[in-house]
Steps between C-alpha positions, in 0.01 A plus 500: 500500500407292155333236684383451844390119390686266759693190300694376747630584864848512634524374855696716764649486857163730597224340226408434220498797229315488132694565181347609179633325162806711480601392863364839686337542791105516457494694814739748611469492823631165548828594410798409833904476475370078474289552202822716342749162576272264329398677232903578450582163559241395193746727307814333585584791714616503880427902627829665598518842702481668137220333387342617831597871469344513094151304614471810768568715200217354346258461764535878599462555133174326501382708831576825326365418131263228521687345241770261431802691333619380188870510370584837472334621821617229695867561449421929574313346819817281559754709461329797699467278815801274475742711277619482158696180499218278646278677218656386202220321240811188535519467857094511504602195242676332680294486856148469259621324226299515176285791596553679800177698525287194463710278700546696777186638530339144514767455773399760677129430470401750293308499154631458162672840367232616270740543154685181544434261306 
């Protein structure tokens, strides 16, 4: 992670978590489905089933690696679990949009992808 310096926390239905500058969590281990609505909901975005199915993607990513996949990964990750058609770099777009490695990994709790801007 770049920074493990708190600057500012993000209160959810099971506490209160810590957020570095770039709005990820300090510690890992705080991360719940609660924490993933509100940091979602900071975004504009209301989780569907599919935005569900890609944070498992990346979570079991995480688990395997110890990183946080970027782009091209991400959609090879995607499309091996979910199928071709969910792992298409513009339906990634459209559930993360902007960048979905670095969206939906702060969604799913995990650090900043490492080559992402």
């Amino acid at each position: 992670m770049a920074s493990s310096e708190i600057t500012r926390y993000l209160d959810a239905d099971d506490g209160t978590v810590g957020l570095d500058p770039e709005g990820y969590l300090v510690n890992l281990t705080q991360w719940s489905p609660s924490v993933a609505e509100r940091l979602a909901a900071e975004e504009g975005l209301a989780l569907t089933a599919e935005h569900w199915e890609v944070i498992a993607v990346l979570r079991d990513f995480y688990d395997r690696y110890e990183q946080s996949p970027a782009m091209r990964p991400l959609v090879k990750a995607v499309s091996r679990a979910l199928g071709e058609e969910k792992g298409r770099s513009i339906h990634l777009m459209t559930l993360f949009p902007g960048s979905p490695p670095k969206l939906g990994a702060r969604i799913a709790g995990l650090p900043k992808p490492t080559n992402c801007l």
